[in-house]
ChimeraX commands (.cxc) that place a marker at each C-alpha (Angstrom):
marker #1 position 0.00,0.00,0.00 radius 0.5
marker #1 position 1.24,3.56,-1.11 radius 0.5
marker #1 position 1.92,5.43,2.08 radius 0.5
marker #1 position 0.10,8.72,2.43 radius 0.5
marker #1 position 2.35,12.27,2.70 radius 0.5
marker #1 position 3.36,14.21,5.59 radius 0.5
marker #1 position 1.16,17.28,4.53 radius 0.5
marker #1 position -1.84,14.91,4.14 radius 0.5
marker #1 position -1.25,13.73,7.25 radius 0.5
marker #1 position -0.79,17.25,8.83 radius 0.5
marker #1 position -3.63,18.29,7.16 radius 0.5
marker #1 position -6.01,15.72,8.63 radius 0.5
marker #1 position -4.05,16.40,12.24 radius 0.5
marker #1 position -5.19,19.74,12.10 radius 0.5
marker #1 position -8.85,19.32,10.76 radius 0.5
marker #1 position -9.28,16.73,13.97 radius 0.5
marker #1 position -7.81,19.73,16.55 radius 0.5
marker #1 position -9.65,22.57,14.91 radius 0.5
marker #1 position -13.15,21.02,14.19 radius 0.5
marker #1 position -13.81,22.63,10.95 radius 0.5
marker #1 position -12.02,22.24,7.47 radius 0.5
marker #1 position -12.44,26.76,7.73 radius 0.5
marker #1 position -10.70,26.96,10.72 radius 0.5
marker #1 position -7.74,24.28,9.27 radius 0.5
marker #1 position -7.50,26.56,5.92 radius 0.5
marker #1 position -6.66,29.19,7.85 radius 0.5
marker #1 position -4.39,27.96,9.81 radius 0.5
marker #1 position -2.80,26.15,7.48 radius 0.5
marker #1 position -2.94,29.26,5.55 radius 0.5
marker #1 position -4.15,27.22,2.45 radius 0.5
marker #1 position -7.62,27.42,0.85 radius 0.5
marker #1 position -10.64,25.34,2.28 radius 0.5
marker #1 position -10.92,23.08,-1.02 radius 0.5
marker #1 position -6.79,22.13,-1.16 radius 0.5
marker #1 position -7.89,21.05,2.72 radius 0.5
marker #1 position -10.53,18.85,1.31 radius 0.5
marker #1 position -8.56,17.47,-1.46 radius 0.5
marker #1 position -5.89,16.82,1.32 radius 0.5
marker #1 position -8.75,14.70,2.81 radius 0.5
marker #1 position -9.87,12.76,0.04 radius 0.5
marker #1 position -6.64,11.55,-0.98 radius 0.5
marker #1 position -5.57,10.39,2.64 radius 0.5
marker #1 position -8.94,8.20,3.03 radius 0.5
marker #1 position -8.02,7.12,-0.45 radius 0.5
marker #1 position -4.26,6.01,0.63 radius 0.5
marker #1 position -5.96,4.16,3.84 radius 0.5
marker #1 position -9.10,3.08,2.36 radius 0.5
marker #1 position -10.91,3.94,5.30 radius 0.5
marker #1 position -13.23,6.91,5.86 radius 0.5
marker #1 position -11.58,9.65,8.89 radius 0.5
marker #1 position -14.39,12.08,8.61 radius 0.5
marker #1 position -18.56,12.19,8.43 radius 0.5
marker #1 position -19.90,15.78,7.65 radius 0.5
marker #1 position -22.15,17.31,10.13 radius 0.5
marker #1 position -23.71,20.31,9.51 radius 0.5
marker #1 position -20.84,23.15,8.97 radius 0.5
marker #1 position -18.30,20.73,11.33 radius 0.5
marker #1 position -16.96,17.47,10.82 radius 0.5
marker #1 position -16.82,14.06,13.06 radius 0.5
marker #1 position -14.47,12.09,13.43 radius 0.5
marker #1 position -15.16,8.49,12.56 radius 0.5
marker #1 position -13.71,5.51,15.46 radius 0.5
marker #1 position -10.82,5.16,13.32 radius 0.5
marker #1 position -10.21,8.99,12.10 radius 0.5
marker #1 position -10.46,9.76,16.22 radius 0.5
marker #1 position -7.40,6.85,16.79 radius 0.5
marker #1 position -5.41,8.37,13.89 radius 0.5
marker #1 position -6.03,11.87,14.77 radius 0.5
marker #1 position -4.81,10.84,18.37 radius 0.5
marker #1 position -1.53,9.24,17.37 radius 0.5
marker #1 position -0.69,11.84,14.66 radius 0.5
marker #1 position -1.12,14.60,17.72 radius 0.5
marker #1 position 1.16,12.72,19.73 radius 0.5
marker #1 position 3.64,12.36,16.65 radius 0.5
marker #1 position 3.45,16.12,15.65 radius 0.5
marker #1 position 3.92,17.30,19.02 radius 0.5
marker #1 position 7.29,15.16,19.24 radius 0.5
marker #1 position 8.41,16.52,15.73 radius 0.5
marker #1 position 7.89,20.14,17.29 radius 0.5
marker #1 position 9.38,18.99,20.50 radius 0.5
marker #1 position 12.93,18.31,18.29 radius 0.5
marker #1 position 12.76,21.01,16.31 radius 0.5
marker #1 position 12.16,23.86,18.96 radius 0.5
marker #1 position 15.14,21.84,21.16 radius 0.5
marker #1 position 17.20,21.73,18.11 radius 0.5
marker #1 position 16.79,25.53,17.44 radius 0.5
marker #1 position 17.49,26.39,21.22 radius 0.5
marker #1 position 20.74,24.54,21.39 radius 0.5
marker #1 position 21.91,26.13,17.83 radius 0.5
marker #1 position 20.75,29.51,18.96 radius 0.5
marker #1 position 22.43,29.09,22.89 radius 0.5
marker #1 position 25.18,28.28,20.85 radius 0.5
marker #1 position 25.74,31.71,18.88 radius 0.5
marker #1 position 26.37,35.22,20.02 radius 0.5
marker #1 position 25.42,38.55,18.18 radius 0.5
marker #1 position 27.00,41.68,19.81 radius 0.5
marker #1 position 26.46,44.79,19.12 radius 0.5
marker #1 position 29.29,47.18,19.91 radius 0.5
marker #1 position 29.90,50.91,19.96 radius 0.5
marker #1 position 32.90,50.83,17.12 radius 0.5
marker #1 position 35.23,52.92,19.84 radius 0.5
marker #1 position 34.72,49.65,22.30 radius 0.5
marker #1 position 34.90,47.12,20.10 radius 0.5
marker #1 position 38.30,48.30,18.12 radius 0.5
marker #1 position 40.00,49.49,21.21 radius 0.5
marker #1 position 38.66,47.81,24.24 radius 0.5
marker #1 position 36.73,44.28,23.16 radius 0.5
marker #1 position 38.65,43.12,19.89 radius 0.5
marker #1 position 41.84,43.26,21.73 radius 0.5
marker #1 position 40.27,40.89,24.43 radius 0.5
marker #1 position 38.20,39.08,22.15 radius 0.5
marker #1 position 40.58,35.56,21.67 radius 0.5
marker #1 position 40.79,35.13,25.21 radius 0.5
marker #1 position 36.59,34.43,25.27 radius 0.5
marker #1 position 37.04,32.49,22.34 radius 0.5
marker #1 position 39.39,30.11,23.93 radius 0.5
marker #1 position 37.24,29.78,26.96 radius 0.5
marker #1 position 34.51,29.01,24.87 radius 0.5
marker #1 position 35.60,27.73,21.76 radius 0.5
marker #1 position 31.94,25.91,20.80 radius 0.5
marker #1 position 30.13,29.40,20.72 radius 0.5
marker #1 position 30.40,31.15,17.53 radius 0.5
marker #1 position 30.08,34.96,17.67 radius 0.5
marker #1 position 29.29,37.99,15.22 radius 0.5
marker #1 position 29.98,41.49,16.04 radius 0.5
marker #1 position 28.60,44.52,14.31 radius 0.5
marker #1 position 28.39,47.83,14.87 radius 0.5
marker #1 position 26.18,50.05,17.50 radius 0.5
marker #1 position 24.97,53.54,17.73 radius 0.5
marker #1 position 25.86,55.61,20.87 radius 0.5
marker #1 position 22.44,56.08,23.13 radius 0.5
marker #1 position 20.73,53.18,21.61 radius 0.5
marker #1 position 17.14,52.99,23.91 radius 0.5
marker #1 position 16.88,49.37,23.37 radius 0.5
marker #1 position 18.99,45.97,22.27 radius 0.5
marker #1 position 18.85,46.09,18.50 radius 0.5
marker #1 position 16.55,43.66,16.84 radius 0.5
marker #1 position 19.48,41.60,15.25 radius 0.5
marker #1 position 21.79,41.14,18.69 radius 0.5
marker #1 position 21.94,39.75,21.30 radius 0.5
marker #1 position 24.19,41.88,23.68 radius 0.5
marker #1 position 24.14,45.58,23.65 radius 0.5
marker #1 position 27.77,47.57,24.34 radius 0.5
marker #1 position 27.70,51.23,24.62 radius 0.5
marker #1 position 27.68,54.40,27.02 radius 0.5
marker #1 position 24.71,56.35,28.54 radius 0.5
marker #1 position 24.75,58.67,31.12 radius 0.5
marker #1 position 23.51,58.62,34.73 radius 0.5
marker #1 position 20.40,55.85,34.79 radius 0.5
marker #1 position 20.50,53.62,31.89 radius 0.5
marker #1 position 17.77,53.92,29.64 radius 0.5
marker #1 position 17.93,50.64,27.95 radius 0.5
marker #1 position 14.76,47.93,28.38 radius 0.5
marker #1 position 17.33,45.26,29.20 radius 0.5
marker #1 position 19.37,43.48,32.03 radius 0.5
marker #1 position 22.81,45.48,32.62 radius 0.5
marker #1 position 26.15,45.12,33.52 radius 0.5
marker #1 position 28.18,48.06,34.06 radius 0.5
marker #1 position 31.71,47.62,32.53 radius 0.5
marker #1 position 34.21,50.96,33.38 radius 0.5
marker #1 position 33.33,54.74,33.78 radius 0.5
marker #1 position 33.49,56.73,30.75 radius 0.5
marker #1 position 34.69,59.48,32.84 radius 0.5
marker #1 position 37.01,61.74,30.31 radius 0.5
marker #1 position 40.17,63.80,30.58 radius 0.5
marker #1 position 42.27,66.24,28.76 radius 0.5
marker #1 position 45.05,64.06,26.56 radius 0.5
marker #1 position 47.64,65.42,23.70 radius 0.5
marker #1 position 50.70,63.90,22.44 radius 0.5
marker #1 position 54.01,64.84,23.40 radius 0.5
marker #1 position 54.47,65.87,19.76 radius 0.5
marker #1 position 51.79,68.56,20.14 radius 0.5
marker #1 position 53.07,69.71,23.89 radius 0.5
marker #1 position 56.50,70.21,22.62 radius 0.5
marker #1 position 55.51,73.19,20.69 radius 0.5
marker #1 position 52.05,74.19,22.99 radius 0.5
marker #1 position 52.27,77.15,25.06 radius 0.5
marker #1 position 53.44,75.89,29.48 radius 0.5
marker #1 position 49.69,74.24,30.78 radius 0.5
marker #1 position 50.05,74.93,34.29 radius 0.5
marker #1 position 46.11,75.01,35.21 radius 0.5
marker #1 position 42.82,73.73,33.26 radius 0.5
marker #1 position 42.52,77.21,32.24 radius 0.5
marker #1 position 45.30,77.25,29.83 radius 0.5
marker #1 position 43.74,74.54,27.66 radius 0.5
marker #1 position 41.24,77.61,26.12 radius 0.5
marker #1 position 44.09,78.96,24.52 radius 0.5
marker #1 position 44.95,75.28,22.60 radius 0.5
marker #1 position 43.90,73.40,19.92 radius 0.5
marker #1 position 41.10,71.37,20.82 radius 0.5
marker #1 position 39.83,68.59,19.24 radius 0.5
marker #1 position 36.07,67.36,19.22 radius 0.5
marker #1 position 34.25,64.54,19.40 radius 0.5
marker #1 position 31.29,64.67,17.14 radius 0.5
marker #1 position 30.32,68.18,18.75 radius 0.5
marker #1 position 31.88,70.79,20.64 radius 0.5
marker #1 position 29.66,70.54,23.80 radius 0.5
marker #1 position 31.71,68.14,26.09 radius 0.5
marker #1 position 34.87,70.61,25.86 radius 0.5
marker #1 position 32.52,73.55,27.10 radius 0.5
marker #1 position 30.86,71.05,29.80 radius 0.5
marker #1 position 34.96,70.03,30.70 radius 0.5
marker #1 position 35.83,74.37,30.98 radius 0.5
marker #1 position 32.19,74.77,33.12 radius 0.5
marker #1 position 32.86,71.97,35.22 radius 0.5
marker #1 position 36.10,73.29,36.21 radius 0.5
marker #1 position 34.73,76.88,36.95 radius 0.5
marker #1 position 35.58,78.35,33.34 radius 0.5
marker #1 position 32.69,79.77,31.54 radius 0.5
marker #1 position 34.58,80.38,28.55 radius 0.5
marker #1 position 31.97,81.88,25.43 radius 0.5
marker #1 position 30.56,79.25,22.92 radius 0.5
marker #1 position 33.62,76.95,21.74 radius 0.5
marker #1 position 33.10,76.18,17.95 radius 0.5
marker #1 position 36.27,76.19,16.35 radius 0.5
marker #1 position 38.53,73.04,16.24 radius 0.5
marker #1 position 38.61,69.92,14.32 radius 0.5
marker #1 position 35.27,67.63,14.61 radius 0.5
marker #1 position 35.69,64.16,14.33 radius 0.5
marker #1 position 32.77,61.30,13.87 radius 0.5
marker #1 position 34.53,58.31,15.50 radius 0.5
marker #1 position 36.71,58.47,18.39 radius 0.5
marker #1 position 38.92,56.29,16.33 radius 0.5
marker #1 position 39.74,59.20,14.30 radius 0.5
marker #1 position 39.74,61.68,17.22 radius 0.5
marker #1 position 42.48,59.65,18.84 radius 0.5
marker #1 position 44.77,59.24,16.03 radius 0.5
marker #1 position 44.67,63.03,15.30 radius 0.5
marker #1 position 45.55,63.17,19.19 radius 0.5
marker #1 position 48.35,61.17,18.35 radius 0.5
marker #1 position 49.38,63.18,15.78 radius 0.5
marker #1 position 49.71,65.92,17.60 radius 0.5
marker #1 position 46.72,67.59,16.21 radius 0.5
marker #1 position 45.74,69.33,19.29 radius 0.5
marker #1 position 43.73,68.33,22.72 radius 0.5
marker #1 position 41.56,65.70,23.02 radius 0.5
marker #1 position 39.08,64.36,25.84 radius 0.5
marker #1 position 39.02,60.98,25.98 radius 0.5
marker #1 position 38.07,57.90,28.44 radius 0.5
marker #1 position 41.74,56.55,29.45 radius 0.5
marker #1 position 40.04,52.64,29.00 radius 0.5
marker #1 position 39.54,53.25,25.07 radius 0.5
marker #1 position 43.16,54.69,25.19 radius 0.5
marker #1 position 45.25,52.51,27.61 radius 0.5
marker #1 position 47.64,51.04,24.84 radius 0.5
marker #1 position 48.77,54.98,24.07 radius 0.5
marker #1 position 48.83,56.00,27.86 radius 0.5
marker #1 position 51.37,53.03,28.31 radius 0.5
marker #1 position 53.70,53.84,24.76 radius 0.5
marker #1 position 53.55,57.43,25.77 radius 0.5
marker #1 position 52.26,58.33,22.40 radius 0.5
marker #1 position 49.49,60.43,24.82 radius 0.5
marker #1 position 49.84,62.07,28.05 radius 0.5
marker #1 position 46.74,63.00,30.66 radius 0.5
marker #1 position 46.96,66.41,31.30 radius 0.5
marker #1 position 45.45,67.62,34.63 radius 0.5
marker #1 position 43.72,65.11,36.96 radius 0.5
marker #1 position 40.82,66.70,36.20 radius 0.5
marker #1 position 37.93,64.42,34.73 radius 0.5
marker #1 position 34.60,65.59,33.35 radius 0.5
marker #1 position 31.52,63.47,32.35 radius 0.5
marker #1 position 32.30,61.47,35.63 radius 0.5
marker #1 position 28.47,60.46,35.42 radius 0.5
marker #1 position 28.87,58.24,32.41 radius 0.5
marker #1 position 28.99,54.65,32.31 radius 0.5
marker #1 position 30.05,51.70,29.77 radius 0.5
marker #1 position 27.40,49.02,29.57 radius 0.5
marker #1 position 26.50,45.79,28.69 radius 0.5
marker #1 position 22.94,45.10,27.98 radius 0.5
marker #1 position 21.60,41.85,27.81 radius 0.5
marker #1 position 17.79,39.62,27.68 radius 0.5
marker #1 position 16.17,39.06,30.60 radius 0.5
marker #1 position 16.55,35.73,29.84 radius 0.5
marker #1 position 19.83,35.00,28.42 radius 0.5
marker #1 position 21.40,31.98,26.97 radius 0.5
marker #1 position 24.06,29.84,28.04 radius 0.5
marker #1 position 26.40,31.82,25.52 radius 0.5
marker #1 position 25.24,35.65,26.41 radius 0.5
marker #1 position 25.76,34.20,30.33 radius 0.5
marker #1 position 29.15,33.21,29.38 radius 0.5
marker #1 position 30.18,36.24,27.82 radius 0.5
marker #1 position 28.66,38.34,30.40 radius 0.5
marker #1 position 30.69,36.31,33.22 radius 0.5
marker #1 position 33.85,37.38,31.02 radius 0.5
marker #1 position 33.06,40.74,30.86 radius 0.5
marker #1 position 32.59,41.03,34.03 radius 0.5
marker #1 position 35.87,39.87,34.43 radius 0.5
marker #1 position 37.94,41.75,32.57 radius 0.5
marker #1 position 36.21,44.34,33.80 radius 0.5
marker #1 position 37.49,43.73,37.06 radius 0.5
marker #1 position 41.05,43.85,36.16 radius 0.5
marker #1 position 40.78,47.09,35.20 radius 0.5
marker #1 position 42.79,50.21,37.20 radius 0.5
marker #1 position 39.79,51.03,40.19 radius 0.5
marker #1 position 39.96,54.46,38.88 radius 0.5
marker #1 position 38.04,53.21,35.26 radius 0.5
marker #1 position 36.53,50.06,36.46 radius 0.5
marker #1 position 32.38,49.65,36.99 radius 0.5
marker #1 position 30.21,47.46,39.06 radius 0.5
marker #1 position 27.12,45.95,38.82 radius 0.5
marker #1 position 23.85,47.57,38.06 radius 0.5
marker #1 position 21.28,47.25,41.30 radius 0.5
marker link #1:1,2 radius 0.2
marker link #1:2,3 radius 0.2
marker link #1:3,4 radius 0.2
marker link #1:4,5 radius 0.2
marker link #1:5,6 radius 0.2
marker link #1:6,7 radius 0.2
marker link #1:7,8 radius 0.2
marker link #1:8,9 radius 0.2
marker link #1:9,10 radius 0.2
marker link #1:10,11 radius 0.2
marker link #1:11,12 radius 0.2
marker link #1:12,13 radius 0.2
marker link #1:13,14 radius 0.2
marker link #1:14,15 radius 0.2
marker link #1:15,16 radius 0.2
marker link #1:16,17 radius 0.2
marker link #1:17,18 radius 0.2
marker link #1:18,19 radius 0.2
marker link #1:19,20 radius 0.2
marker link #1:20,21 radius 0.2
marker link #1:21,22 radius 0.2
marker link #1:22,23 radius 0.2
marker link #1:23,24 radius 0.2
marker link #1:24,25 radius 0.2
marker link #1:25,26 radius 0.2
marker link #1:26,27 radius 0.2
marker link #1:27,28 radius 0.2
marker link #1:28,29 radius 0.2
marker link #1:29,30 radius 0.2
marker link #1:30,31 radius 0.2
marker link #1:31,32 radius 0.2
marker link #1:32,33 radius 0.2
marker link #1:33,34 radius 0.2
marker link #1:34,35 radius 0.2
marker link #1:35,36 radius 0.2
marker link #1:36,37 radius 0.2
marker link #1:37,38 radius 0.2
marker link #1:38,39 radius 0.2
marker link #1:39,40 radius 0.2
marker link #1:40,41 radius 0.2
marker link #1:41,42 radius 0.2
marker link #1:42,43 radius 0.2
marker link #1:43,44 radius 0.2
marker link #1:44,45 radius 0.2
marker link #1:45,46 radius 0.2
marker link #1:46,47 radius 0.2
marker link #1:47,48 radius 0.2
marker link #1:48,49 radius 0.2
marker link #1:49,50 radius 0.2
marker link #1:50,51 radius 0.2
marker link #1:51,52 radius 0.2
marker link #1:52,53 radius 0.2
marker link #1:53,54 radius 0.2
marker link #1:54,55 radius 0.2
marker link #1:55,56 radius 0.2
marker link #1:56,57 radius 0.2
marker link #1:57,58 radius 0.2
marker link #1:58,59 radius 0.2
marker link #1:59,60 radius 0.2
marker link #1:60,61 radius 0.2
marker link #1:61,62 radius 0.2
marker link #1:62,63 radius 0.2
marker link #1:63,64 radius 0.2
marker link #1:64,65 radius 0.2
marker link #1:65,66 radius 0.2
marker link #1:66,67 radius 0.2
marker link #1:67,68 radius 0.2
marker link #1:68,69 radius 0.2
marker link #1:69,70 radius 0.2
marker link #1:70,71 radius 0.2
marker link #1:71,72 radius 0.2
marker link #1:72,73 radius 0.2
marker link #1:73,74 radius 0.2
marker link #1:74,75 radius 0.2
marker link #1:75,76 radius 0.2
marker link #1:76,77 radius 0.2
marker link #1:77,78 radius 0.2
marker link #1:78,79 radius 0.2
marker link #1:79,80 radius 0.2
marker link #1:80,81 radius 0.2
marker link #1:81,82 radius 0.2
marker link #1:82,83 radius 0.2
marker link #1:83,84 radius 0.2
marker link #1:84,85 radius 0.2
marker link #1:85,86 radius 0.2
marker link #1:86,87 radius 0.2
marker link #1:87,88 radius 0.2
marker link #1:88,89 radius 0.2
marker link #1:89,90 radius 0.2
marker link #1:90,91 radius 0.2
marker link #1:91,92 radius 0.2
marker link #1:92,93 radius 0.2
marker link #1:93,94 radius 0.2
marker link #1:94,95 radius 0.2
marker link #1:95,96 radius 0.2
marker link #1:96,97 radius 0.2
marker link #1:97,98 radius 0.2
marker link #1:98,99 radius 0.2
marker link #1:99,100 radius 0.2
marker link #1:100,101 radius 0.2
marker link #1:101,102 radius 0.2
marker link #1:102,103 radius 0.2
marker link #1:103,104 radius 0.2
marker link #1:104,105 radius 0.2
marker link #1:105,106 radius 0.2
marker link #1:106,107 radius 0.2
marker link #1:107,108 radius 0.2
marker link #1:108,109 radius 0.2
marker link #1:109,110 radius 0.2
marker link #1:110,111 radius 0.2
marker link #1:111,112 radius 0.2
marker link #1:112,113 radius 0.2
marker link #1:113,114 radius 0.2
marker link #1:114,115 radius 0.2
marker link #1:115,116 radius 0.2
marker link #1:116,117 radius 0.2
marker link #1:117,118 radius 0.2
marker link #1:118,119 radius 0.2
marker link #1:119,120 radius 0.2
marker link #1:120,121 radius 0.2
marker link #1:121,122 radius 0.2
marker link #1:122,123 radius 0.2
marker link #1:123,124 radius 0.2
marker link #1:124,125 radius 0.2
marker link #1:125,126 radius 0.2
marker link #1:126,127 radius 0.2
marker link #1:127,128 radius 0.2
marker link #1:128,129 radius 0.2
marker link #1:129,130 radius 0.2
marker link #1:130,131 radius 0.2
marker link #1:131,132 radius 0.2
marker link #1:132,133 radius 0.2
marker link #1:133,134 radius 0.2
marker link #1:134,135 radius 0.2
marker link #1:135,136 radius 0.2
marker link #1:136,137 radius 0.2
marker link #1:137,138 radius 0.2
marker link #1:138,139 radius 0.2
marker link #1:139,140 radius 0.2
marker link #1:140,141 radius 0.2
marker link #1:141,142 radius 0.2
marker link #1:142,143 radius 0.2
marker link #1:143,144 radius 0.2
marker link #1:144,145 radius 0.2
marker link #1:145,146 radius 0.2
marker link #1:146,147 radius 0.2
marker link #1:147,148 radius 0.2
marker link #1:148,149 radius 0.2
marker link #1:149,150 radius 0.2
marker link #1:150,151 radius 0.2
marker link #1:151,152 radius 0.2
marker link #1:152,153 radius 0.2
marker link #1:153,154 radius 0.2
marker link #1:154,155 radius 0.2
marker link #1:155,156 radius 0.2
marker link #1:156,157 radius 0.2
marker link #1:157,158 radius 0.2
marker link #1:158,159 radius 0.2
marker link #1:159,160 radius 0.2
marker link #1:160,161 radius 0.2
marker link #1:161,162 radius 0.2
marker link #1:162,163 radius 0.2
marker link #1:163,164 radius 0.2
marker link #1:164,165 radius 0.2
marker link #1:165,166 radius 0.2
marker link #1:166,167 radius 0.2
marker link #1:167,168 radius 0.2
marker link #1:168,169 radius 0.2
marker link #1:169,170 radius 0.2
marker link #1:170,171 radius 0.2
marker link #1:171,172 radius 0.2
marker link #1:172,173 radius 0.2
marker link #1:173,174 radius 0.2
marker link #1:174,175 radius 0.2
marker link #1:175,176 radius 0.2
marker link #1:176,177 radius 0.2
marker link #1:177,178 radius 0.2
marker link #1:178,179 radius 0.2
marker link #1:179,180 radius 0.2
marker link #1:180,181 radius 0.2
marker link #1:181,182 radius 0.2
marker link #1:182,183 radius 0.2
marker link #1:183,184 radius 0.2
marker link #1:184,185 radius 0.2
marker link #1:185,186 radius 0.2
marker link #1:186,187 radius 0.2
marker link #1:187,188 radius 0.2
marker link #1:188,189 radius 0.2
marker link #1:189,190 radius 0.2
marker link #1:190,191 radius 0.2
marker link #1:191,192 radius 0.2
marker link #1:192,193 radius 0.2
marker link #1:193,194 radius 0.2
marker link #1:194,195 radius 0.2
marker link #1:195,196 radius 0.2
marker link #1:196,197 radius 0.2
marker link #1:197,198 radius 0.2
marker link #1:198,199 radius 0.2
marker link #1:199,200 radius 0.2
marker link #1:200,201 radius 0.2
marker link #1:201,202 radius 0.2
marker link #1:202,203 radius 0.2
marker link #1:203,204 radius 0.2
marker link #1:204,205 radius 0.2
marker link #1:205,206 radius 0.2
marker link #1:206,207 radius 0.2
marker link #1:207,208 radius 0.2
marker link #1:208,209 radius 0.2
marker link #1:209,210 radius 0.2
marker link #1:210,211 radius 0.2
marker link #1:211,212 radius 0.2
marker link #1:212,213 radius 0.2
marker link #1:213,214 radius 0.2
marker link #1:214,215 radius 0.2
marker link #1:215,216 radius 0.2
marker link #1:216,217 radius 0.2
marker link #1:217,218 radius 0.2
marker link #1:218,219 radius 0.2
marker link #1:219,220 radius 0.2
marker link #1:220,221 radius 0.2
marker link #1:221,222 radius 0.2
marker link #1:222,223 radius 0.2
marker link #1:223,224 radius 0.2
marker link #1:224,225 radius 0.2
marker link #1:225,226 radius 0.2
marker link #1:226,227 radius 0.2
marker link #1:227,228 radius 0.2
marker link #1:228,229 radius 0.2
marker link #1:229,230 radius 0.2
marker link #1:230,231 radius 0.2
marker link #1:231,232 radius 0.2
marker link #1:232,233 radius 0.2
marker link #1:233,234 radius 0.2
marker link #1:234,235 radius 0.2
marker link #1:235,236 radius 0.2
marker link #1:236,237 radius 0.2
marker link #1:237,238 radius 0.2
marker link #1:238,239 radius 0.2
marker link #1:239,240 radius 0.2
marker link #1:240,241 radius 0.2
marker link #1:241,242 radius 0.2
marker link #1:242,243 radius 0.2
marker link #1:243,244 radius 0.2
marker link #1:244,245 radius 0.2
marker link #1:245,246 radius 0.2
marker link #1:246,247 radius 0.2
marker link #1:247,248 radius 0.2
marker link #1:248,249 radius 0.2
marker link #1:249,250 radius 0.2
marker link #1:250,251 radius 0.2
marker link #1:251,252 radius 0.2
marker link #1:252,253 radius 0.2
marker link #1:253,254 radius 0.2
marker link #1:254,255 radius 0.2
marker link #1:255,256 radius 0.2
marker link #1:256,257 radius 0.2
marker link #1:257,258 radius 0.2
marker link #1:258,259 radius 0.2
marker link #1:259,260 radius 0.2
marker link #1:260,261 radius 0.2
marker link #1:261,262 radius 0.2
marker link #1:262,263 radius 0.2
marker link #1:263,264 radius 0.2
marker link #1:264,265 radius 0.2
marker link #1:265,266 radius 0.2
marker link #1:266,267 radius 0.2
marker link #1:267,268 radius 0.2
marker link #1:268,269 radius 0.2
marker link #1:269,270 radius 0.2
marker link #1:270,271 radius 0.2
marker link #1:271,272 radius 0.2
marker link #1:272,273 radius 0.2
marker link #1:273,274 radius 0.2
marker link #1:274,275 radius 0.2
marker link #1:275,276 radius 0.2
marker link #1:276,277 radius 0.2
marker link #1:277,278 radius 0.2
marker link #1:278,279 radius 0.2
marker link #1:279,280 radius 0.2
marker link #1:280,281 radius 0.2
marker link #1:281,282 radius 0.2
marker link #1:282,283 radius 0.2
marker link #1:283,284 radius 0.2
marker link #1:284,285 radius 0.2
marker link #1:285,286 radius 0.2
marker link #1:286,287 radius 0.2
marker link #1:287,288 radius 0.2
marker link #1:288,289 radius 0.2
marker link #1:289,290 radius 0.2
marker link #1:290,291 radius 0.2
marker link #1:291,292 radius 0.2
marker link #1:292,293 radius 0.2
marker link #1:293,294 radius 0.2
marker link #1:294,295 radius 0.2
marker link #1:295,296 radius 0.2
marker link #1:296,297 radius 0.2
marker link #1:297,298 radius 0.2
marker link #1:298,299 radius 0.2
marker link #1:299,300 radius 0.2
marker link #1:300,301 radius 0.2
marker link #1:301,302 radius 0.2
view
């Protein structure tokens, strides 16, 4: 004997749950006539009526109700794989999002040592926008800064203060007038990331109310804002975390031990219900968070 299909099968599975060969069209999404024809050609395969009209329903005949029973049971097992098989693929994979300044200078750098940890989880990391209000729709994690209370619909972890202060090569000091106090850093070359309001927030905060700053270089990427800091472009204020490699060469130098933006945070945003792999890379965050100087390093959200 020919053994019926899957879909006829399915078809009849659903038309026994639902009670009506309208409600299995449309959740089938199919039309109410390829349902019947689904019908017809199973009780053809079996030789054995599964159905009796009655009125606008159907009934199941003694058979059709044992068939329908076992297929429900045999269904519900195929889902059962498939959803377990999709969990353990997706616990399996991590998508981070990552503020480009973080993940080139912070989390790239760091990166191998998760990967040896936890060599069966395979990640992708893309790109974030700064003050993102919630995870993006295509990661899992979330890196970036906000200030004060984070605004993000998510669990948190916070990573290291994005507290910033005044840096400038020694390439650039060797020909700048002396800096003896925070006030002679309105008479330099100051260079700006994205806009010039967190230099004028840097002068109020230090009791300088110096008239609207808008001359100086603008940069859209801290990557580029530090390399023309390098260069010896002019002033920069910077987080010493995203810079720690040119604090150590020497290639920068903090001036004054004066910070502003000391409200500002580094996070990680997560699910409220994570899986194995964005628990593991939390975990390591939080670690290597840890190991950072006390003066840069966060804590953990209440």
């Amino acid at each position: 004997m020919p053994r019926p299909s899957l879909s006829a099968l399915k078809t009849f599975e659903v038309v026994a749950y639902s009670g009506s060969l309208t409600a299995a069209a449309a959740i089938l999404s199919v039309t109410q006539s390829a349902v019947s024809h689904q019908l017809r050609r199973l009780e053809t395969v079996l030789g054995a009526r599964l159905i009796t009209r009655q009125g606008r329903g159907i009934c199941l005949t003694p058979r059709g109700a044992q068939l329908a029973e076992e297929l429900r049971e045999g269904f519900t097992r195929i889902d059962t794989a498939v959803d377990t098989f999709v969990r353990q693929q997706s616990s399996s994979q991590l998508r981070i999002g990552c503020l480009p300044s973080v993940a080139v200078r912070w989390l790239i750098p760091r990166l191998s040592r998760f990967r040896q940890q936890h060599p069966g989880i395979s990640i992708s990391l893309q790109y974030a926008g700064a003050l993102e209000e919630r995870l993006p729709r295509d990661a899992d994690v979330l890196i970036t800064w906000q200030d004060a209370a984070p605004t993000v619909a998510a669990e948190r972890l916070r990573l290291f203060s994005g507290a910033t202060w005044p840096v400038a090569s020694p390439l650039y000091l060797e020909q700048a007038a002396p800096l003896h106090t925070p006030g002679d850093l309105l008479n330099q070359e100051l260079l700006h990331d994205e806009t010039y309001r967190p230099w004028q927030q840097w002068f109020r905060r230090h009791g300088l109310m110096p008239p609207m700053i808008d001359t100086g270089v603008l940069y859209q990427d801290f990557n580029l804002l530090s390399a023309a800091a390098v260069a010896g472009q002019g002033v920069a204020l910077c987080p010493p975390v995203l810079i720690e490699n040119e604090l150590a060469q020497g290639t920068l130098v903090r001036l004054f031990d004066a910070p502003a933006n000391e409200e500002r945070g580094y996070w990680l945003f997560y699910r409220p219900d994570p899986t194995a792999a964005m628990t593991a890379f939390r975990d390591w965050l939080a670690a290597e968070a840890s190991a950072l100087p006390c003066d840069t390093r966060g804590t953990d959200a209440p």
